[in-house]
Structure formats: C-alpha cells, structure tokens
N, C-alpha and C positions, 0 to 999 in steps of 0.2 A: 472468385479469385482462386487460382491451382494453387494448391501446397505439394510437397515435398513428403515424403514419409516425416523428416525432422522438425519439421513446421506443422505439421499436422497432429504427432505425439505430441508435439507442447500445448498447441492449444487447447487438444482434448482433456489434457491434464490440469488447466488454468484453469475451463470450466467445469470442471470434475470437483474440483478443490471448491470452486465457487457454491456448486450445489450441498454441499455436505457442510460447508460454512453457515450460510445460511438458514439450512435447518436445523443448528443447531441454536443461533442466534432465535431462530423463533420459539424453537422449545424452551429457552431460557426468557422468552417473553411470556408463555404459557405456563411456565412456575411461578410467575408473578399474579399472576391470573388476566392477563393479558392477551387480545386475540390478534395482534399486529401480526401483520405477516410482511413481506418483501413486494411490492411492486416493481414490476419490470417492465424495461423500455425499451425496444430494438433503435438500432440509429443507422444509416449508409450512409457510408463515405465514397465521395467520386475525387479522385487523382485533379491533380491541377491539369492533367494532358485530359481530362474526360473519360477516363477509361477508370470503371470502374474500383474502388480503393478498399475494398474490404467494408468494415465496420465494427458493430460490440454492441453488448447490452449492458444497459446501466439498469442497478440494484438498489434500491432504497427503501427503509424503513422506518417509520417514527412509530417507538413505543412506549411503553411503563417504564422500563430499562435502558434500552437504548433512544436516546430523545431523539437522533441522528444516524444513521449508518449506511452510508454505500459502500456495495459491493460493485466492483465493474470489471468486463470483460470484453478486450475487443481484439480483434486483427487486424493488422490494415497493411499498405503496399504501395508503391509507386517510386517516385522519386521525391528526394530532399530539392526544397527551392535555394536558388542563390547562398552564399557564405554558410547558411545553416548546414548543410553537408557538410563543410569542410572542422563543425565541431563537434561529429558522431564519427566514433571509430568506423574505419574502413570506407567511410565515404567520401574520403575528400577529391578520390581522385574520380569516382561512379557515385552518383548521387541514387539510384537507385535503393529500395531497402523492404524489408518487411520485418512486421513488427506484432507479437500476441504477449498477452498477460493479464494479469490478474492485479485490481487494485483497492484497497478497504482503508475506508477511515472509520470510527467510531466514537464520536461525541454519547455522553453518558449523560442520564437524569441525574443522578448520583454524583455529586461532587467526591462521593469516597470511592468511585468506582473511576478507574484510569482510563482516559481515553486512548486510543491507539492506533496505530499506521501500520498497514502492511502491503507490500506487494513483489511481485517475482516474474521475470519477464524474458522473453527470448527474441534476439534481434539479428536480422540476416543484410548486412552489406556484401561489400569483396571478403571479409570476417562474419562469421557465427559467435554469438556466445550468450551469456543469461547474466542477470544481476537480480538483484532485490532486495531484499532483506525486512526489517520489521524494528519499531522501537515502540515505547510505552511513554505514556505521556501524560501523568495525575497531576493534576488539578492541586490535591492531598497526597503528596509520596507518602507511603507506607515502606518501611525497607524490605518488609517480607515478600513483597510485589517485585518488589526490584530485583532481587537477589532469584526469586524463583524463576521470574521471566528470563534472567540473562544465565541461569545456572542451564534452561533447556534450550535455550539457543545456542549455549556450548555443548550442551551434549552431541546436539545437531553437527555441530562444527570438528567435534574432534572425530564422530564415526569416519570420517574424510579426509580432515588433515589436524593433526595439532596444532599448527600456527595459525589456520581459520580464525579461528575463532577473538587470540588477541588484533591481529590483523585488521579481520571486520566489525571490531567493535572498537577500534581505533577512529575507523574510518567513517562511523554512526557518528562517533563523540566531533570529530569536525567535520561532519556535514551538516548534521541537525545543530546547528547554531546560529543563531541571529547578532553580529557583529554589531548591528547599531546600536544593541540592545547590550550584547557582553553578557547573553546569556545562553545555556543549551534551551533545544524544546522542550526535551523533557530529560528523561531519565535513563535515556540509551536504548541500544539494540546493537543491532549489527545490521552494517550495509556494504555490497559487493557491485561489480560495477564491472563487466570486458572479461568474466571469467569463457575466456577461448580456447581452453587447452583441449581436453576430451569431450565431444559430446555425451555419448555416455553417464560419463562420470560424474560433468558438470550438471547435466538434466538430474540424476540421481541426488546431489545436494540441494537443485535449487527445491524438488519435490520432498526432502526432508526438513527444510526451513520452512515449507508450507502446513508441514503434518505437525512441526515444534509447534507453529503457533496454534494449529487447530487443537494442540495439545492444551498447553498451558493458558493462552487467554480466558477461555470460556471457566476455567478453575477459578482465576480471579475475579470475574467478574461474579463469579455465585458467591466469593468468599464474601464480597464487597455490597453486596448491591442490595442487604436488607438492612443498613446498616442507618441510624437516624443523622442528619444533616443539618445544620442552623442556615440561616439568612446572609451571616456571613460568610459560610463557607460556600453557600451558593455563590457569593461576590466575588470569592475568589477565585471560583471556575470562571466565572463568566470573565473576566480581566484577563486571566489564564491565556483561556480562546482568543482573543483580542492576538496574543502574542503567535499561538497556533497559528492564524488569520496569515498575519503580516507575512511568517515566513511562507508558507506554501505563494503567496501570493508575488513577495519581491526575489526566493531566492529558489523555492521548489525547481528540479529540473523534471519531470515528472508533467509537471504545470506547463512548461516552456516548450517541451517535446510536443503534448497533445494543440498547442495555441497553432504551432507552427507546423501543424502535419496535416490541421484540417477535420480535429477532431470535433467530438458531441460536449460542445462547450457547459451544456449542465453536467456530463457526465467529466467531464476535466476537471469543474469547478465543486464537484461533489465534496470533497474535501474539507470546503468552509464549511462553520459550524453554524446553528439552526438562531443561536442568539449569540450576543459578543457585547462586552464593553470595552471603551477607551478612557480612563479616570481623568 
C-alpha cells in the first residue's frame, strides 16, 4: 500500500512509540525477575474490492506483572462498506479511507497495580486528522495514581492548548462510561477524536500524549506492583474486568471500527482480559 509523506510520518511514529513501549514493559518484567517478553504477529488485510488493504502487527505479552498486555500496530486502506461511511468523518459522501495507529491495553497480576487503555491514531478520508487519548483503569484506585496520571496528561495538553486538556478529559469522562451499568470504567484520562485543523501541530500533540504516557504509566506500575494483595482483592479485579469486558465489547468504537474494516480479529479483540467474572 503507497503512503503519502503524512501517512507515512504517522505510522513510522506509531511504531516507533510501539518499540520503545515495549521495551520498557519488558524491563519492568525483568525487575521482577521475569523473562516474558512480547510475541508478535504480522496480519494482511485484503480490501473488500480485492485489492490489497494494508495490515499491522499484533503484540502480546503474558508476564509476572503484566498477566495481559497487547500492544498493536496496523495500517490499512480501501473503502468503507454500506451506511458504515456515512458514520466516519469525511466519508459520507467518498467512502474511501486510510487508517494507522497505535493501540494498548494492559490487564495487571496485581490487583494494586491499574490496568490501562491507550491509543493515538491518524485517519485520511475527503478530511485528515488524529485522535486518541489514554485513561487508567484500577481495580484498587489509589488517588495518588489518579491525580499523577491526569496531572501529565495536562501537562501534555496545555504545552498546546489550555483548554485541551479540561475539554479532553470531559470527553474521557463520557465516553468511558457504561450506561447500563451507571458507572465510568475507570478513573479517566483524556479522549480527542477529528482533531483536523493543522497537521503539524496536531501530529506534534498526538506524539506528546504518546511520550505522557510512556512517561508516567510505567512510574506507576513500579510504584504498584510489589505491593502484597488478598484473595479478595483479587475478586475484585477480576468482577472489575467483567465490567472492562462488557464496555470495549457493547460500546468500544475502536472495537466497531476494526469488526467493520476487516481487521485481525485477535488483534481487535486483544483488549479483553485474560480472566473475568460475572457475580
């Protein structure tokens, strides 16, 4: 598949971010004394016309630390099918699109350690622009987690704009929310979505929300993750998950996008966690 100079800085960038994510995840497996590492999976995608559709590599690891975590990376290209175009910006009227990013979940051993969502993505109809963002999702809130994770995700947000940051952290608090349920998933973040004004500019924020969180998560996770755990509070991770589950599966758009484009359905579905209960 031809990229673009702007489609090709993104992706390089996606998995750029990807590799150095990674490695950092597995040295924080190697502090544990741990020798997990990432398995990776190439996938092709072929267009519904037959013509070749891009693809991506899916990332998984099960360790001492992280029980779960994909990392995924893909590109892809063609055209949107039927009414689906007509609910992705700029396609309603050219269903045609391309699409690269970057996407991570991480399910923890450690009920005291926060699991977490992130990703940042760049998408090309008759419009260009990026979205992503990142929330935190403990089992156990801690407030000092909370307060640290969203204090560098504002830092992020004001180098760029001041209002970023209450804006996209508005927009975390009702998305991440399970209505049947009446509750958030977790504990917030911030989420952006059609950011089309400048390339430039906007490539430059989505790649500092990338470097926030390769900032701050892997802190928490060291804060967290020697930390002893009961049977109970294993229970209430695991019911937790249960609720993680439902939303990526009934309201995720993320989920919905990759179903309906033709994506690496393990790599879509990476997101559910390794164990789960329903009480």
């Amino acid at each position: 598949m031809e990229l673009d100079t702007q489609q090709a800085a993104a992706r390089h960038w996606f998995e750029s971010l990807r590799d150095r994510i990674c490695a950092t995840f597995e040295g924080i497996e190697r502090e544990a004394g741990s020798d997990a590492a990432f398995a990776y999976t190439p996938w092709d995608r072929t267009d519904p016309s037959g013509a070749p559709g891009g693809g991506g590599v899916r990332g998984v690891m099960k360790g001492r630390v992280f029980e779960k975590v994909g990392v995924n990376v893909s590109t892809v290209g063609g055209a949107f099918e039927g009414d689906f175009a007509k609910s992705i910006h700029g396609a309603g009227d050219d269903p045609r699109f391309f699409a690269t990013g970057i996407s991570l979940v991480a399910h923890m051993a450690n009920p005291m350690v926060p699991a977490v969502h992130m990703n940042c993505r760049f998408l090309a109809t008759t419009k260009r622009w990026f979205g992503g963002g990142a929330d935190l999702n403990p089992p156990i809130p801690f407030e000092e987690d909370t307060a640290d994770f969203h204090a560098r995700l504002k830092a992020a947000c004001d180098a760029h704009d001041p209002a970023h940051y209450d804006r996209f952290k508005a927009w975390a608090d009702e998305y991440f929310y399970l209505p049947h349920r009446q509750v958030h998933r977790g504990v917030g973040g911030i989420f952006y979505d059609h950011l089309d004004g400048d390339f430039d500019a906007d490539f430059a924020f989505t790649r500092d929300v990338g470097e926030a969180f390769l900032d701050i998560y892997p802190a928490i996770v060291r804060r967290r993750m020697g930390m002893p755990f009961t049977e109970a509070d294993e229970a209430t991770m695991l019911a937790w998950r249960g609720r993680y589950a439902e939303f990526n599966l009934v309201y995720d758009r993320g989920t919905l996008f990759g179903l309906k484009t033709g994506g690496n359905i393990d790599a879509i579905l990476m997101s559910l966690p390794p164990r789960a209960i329903w009480a």
